[in-house]
C-alpha positions in Angstrom: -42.9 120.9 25.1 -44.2 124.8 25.1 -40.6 125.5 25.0 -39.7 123.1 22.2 -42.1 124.7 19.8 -40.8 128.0 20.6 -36.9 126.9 19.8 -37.7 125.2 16.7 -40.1 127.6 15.6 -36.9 130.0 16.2 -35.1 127.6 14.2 -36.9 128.3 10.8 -37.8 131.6 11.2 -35.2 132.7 8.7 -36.5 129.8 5.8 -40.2 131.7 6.8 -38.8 135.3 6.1 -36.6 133.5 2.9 -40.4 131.9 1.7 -42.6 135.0 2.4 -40.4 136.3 0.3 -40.7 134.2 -2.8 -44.1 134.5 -2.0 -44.4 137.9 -2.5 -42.0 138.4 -5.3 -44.1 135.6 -7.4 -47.8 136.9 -6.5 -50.6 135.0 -8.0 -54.7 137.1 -7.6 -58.0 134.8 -7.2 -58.0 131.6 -8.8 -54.4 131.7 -10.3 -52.4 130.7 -7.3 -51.3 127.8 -9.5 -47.0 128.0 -8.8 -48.0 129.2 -5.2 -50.0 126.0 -4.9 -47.7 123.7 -6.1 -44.9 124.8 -3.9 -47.0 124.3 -0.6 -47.9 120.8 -2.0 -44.5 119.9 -2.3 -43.4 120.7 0.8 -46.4 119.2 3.2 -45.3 115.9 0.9 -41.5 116.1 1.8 -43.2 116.6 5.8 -44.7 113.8 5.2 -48.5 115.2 5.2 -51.3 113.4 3.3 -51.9 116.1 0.3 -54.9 117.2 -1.2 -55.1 119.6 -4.5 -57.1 120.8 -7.1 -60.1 119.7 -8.0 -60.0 117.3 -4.6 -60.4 120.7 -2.3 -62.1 123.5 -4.1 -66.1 122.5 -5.7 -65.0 124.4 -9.2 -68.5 125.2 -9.6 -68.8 127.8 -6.5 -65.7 129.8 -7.5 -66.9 133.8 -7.8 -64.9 135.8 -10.4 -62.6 133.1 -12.1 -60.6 134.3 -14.9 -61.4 133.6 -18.5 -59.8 130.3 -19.8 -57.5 132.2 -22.2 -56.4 134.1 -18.9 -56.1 130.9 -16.8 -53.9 129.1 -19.6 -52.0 131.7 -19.6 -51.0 132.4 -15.7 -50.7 128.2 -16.0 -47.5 128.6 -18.5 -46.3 132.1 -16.5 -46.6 129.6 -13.2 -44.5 127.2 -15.0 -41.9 129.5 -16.0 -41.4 130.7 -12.7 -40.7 127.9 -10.8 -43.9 126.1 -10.2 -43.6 122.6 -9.0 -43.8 120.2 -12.2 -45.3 117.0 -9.8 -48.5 119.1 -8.7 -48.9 122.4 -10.6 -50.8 120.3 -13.6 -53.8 119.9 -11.0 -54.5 123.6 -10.5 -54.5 123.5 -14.2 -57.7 125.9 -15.1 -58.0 127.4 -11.5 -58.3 125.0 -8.8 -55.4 125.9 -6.5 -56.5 124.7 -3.0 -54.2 122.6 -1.2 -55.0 120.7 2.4 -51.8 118.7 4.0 -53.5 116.3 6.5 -51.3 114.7 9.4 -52.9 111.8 11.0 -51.9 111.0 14.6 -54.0 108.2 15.7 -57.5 108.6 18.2 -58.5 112.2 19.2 -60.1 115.3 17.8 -59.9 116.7 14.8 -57.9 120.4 14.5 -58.2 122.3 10.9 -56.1 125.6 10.6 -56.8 127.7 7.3 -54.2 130.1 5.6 -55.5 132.3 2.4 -52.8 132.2 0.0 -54.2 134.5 -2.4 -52.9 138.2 -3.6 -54.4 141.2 -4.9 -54.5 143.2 -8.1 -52.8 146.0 -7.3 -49.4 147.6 -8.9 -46.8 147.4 -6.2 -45.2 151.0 -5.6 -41.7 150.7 -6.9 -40.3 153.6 -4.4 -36.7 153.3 -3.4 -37.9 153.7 0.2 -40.4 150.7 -0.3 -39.3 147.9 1.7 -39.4 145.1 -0.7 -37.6 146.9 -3.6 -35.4 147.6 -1.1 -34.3 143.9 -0.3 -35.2 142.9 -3.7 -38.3 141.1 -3.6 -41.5 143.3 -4.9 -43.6 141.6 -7.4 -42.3 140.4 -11.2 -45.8 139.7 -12.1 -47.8 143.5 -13.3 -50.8 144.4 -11.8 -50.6 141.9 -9.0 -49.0 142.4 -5.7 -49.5 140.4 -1.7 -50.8 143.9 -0.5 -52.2 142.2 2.4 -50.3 140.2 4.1 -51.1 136.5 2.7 -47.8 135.7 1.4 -46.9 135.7 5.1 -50.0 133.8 5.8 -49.0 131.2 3.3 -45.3 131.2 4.7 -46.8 130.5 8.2 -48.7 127.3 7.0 -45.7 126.0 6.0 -43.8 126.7 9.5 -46.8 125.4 11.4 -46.5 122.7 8.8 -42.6 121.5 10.2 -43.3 122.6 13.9 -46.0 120.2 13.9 -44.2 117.7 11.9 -41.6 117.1 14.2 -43.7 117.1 17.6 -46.2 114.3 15.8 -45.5 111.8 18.4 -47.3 114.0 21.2 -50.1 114.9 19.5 -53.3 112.6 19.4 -55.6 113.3 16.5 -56.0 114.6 13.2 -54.1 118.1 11.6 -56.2 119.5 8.5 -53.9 122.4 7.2 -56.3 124.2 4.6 -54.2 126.7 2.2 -56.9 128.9 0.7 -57.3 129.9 -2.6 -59.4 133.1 -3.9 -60.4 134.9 -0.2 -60.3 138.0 -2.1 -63.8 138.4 -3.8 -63.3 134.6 -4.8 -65.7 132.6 -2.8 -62.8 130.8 -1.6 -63.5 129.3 1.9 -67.0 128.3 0.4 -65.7 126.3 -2.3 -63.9 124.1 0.1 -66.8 124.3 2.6 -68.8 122.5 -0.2 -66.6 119.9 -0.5 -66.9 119.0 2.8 -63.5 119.3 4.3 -65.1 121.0 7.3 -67.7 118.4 7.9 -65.5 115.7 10.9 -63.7 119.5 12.1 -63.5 119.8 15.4 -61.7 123.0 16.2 -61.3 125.2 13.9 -58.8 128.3 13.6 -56.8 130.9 11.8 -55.6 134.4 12.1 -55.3 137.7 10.0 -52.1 139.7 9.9 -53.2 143.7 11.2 -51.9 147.0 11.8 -50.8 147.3 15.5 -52.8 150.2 17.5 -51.3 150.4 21.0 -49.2 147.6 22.7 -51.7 145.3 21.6 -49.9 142.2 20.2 -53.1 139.4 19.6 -57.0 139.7 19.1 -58.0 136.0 20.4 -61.0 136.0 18.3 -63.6 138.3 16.8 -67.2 139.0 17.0 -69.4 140.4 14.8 -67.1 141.4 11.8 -69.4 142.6 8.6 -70.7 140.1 6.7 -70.0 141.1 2.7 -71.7 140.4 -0.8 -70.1 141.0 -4.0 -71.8 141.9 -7.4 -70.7 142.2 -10.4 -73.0 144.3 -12.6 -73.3 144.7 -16.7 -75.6 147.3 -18.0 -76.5 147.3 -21.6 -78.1 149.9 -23.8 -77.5 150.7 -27.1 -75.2 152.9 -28.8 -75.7 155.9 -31.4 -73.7 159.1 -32.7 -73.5 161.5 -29.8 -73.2 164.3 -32.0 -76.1 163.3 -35.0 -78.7 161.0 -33.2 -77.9 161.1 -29.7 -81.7 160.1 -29.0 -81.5 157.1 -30.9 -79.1 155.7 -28.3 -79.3 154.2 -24.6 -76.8 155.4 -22.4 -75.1 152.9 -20.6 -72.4 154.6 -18.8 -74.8 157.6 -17.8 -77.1 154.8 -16.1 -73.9 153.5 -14.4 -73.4 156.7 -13.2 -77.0 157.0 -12.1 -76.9 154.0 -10.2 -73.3 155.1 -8.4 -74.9 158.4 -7.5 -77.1 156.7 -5.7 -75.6 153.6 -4.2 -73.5 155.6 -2.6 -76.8 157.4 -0.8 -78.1 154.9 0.8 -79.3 155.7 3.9 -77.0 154.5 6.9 -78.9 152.5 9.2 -80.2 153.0 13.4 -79.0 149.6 14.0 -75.1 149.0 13.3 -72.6 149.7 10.1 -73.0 149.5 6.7 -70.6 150.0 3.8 -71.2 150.3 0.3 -67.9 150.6 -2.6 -67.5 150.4 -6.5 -64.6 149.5 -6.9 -64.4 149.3 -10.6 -66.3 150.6 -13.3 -65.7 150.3 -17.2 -67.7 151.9 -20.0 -67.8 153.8 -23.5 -65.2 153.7 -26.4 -65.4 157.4 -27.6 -66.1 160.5 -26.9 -68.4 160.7 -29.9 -70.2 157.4 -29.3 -73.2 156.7 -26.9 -71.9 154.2 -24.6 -74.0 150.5 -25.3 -71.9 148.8 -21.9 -71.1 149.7 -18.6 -69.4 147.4 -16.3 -69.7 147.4 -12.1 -67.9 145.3 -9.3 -69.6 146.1 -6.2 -69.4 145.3 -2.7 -71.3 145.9 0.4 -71.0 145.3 3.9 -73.1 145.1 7.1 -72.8 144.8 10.5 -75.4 141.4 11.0 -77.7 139.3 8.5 -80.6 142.1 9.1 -78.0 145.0 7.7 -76.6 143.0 4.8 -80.4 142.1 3.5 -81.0 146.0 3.8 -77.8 146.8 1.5 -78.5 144.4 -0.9 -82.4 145.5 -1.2 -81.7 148.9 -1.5 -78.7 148.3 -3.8 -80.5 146.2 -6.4 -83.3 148.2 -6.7 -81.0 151.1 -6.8 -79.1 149.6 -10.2 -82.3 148.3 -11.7 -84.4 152.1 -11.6 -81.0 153.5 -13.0 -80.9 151.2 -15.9 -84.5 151.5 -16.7 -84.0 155.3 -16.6 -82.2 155.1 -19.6 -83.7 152.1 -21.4 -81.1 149.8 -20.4 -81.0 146.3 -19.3 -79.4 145.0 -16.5 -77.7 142.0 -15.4 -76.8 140.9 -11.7 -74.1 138.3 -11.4 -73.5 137.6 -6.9 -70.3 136.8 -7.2 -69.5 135.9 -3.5 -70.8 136.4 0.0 -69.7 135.8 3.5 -71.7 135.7 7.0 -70.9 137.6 9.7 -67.6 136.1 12.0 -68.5 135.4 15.5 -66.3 133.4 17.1 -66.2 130.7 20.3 -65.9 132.4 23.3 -63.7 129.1 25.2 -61.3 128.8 22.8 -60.4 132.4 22.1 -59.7 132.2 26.0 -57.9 129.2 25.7 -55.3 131.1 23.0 -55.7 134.0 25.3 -54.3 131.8 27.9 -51.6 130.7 25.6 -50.8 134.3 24.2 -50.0 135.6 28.2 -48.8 132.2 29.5 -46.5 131.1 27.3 -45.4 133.9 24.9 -46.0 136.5 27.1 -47.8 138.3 24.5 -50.0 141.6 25.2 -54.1 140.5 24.1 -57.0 142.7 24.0 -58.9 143.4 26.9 -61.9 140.9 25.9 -60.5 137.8 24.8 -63.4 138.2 21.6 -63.5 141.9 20.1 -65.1 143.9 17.0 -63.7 144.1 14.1 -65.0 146.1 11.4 -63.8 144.2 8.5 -65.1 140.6 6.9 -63.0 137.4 5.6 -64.7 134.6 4.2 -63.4 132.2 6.8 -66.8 132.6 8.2 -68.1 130.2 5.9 -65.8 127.6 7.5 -66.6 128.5 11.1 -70.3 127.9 10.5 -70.0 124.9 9.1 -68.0 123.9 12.4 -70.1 124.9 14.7 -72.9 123.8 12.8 -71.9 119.7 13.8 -71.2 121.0 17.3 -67.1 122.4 17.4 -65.8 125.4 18.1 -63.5 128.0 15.7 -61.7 131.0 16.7 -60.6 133.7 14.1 -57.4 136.1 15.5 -55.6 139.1 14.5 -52.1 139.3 15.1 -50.7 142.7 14.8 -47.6 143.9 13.7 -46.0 146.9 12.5 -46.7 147.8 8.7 -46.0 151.3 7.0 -49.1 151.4 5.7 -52.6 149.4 5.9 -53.7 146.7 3.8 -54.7 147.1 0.0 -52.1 149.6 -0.3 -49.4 149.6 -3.0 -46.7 150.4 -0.5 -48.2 147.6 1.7 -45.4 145.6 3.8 -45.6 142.5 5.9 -43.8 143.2 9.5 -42.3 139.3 9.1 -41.9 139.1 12.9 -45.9 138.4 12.0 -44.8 135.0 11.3 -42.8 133.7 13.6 -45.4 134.8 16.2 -47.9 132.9 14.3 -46.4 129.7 13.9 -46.2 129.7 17.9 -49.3 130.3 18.8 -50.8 128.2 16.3 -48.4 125.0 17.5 -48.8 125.6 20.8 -52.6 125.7 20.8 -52.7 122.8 18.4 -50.5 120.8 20.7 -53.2 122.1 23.6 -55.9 120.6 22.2 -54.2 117.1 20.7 -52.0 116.6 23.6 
């Protein structure tokens, strides 16, 4: 059977590299995954999967930075134009774009694997060099680009989706695929967690794509990544001529800029990592006008629950004595969050086993290592283990000219054929 999953899995690699690549060409950020959606729909209903979408997967009300409604009507009709799906894009109509493919295979335990499906905004580099203008694929849609890999996440579901398909008859149990919307500062996994899709899960897995350091092919599972929060932050003062009345005005943007000064001195801490970015900041409308509005996205990082408290504390206080500084008011929105990601120890060694056994793939030296970054898959993994089963989150690495959230960001697509593998062949481990 191990041998099977390899040969067909070698069978569709080209239709994975030939999807990844429509993927990426067509890339839709947080919440408008809508023609994305609908093409994974489809095609777990021509496999012959139970299918879930919309409003049936994601709780609408926990989504963290959705779009305007003008905005969302509007990626709807560019969806449509570019070859969305007309039987299900009308239910990720206004940004609810998760999609689960259930396979039911009589009495045994219940295996969920999650793919994130979302993209980035970030301007695809357009260099000659670049590998995707190259083979004629980088993005169509402006400001948006798969700089990190989950086109060829999304692309695997759908392989793992036909491996599995056509080995049914051996495996004894239940298949949850979950295709995740809005992992990047969308409160994705969360969303779905609330709907309670996790809840009857007994194993529970996924993997991340990742630069390859050494001859290191597959991290089993991780321990310990950061746990994150994400803020958005609007300031308000009041504006006056800058050259007249100066102090009749509040200065937004200068207690913006106050508040950056300083959330970028926090103190780092005795006890493990922290992180702290802005990653975008908006404010004023002329160089003659006191700015009234200045507009944050934050995010911070630490190592355990302790860490992340001691960010946020010192973060909000940090915005709030900036804004009344200046006589401004602030407003806090926390726009998404994710635990810390430890992983089960057993079944990181039972892929481990897998990985060496069957693939003869190089793994870490510790079946469960540190990893210094954070995906919102933790939410799913403690709800797991929170009715007793286990979950394992990997990293697969591959060769990529640059790392992730990069504009000249590519894929190494032997990342997917790997995965689909090792994903079959540990589902068929525990369901056979």
């Amino acid at each position: 059977m191990y041998k099977k999953i390899i040969q067909l899995t070698e069978d569709i690699t080209p239709e994975l590299v030939r999807q990844r690549r429509d993927f990426h060409k067509y890339p839709e950020a947080r919440w408008t995954e809508m023609r994305t959606a609908s093409i994974i729909a489809a095609k777990l209903t021509e496999l012959g999967y139970e299918v879930l979408i919309g409003e049936q997967v994601c709780n609408g009300e926990a989504r963290g930075n959705l779009p305007s409604d003008e905005a969302l009507e509007q990626e709807y009709q560019r969806a449509i134009a570019q070859g969305a799906d007309p039987k299900f894009v009308e239910a990720t109509k206004g940004g609810l774009t998760g999609v689960i493919g259930i396979m039911r295979c009589g009495e045994g335990p219940t295996v969920a694997i999650r793919f994130d499906i979302d993209a980035l905004k970030i301007e695809e580099s357009q260099d000659p060099d670049h590998f995707p203008v190259q083979e004629g694929f980088a993005s169509v849609n402006p400001g948006v680009m798969h700089a990190c890999g989950h086109d060829g996440h999304a692309a695997s579901g759908l392989g793992v989706a036909q491996v599995l398909a056509q080995i049914k008859d051996q495996l004894h149990g239940t298949v949850k695929l979950i295709f995740q919307p809005g992992e990047e500062a969308g409160h994705g996994a969360k969303t779905i967690v609330d709907k309670g899709h996790l809840d009857d899960v007994d194993f529970l897995f996924g993997a991340h794509n990742s630069m390859r350091v050494g001859d290191v092919d597959v991290t089993p599972g991780i321990c310990g990544s950061l746990a994150t929060r994400r803020y958005n932050v609007m300031i308000k003062g009041l504006s006056a001529h800058a050259g007249l009345s100066p102090q009749n005005g509040n200065n937004a943007l200068l207690a913006a800029a106050t508040a950056v000064q300083n959330l970028y001195a926090i103190p780092r801490h005795g006890k493990g990592m922290t992180r702290i970015n802005v990653g975008k900041f908006i404010s004023g409308t002329s160089s003659n006008v006191i700015s009234d509005e200045a507009y944050m996205e934050i995010e911070m990082r630490g190592e355990n629950t302790e860490l992340i408290e001691y960010m946020d504390h010192h973060s909000c206080r940090i915005l709030e004595s900036a804004a009344q500084m200046h006589g401004c008011t602030l407003n806090l929105n926390l726009m998404a969050y994710a635990p810390s990601l430890t992983c089960d120890l057993p079944l990181a060694e039972k892929i481990d086993r897998i990985c060496k056994q069957y693939l003869n793939l190089n793994t870490t030296e510790s079946p469960a290592m540190k990893v210094n970054g954070s995906d919102d898959v933790a939410h799913m993994i403690d709800r797991v283990r929170s009715h007793g089963g286990m979950a394992t989150f990997m990293r697969i690495h591959n060769e990529q000219t640059t790392g992730n959230h990069n504009g000249r960001y590519n894929l190494d697509e032997e990342y997917m054929s790997r995965c689909v593998k090792i994903f079959c062949i540990t589902a068929y481990e525990l369901m056979k």
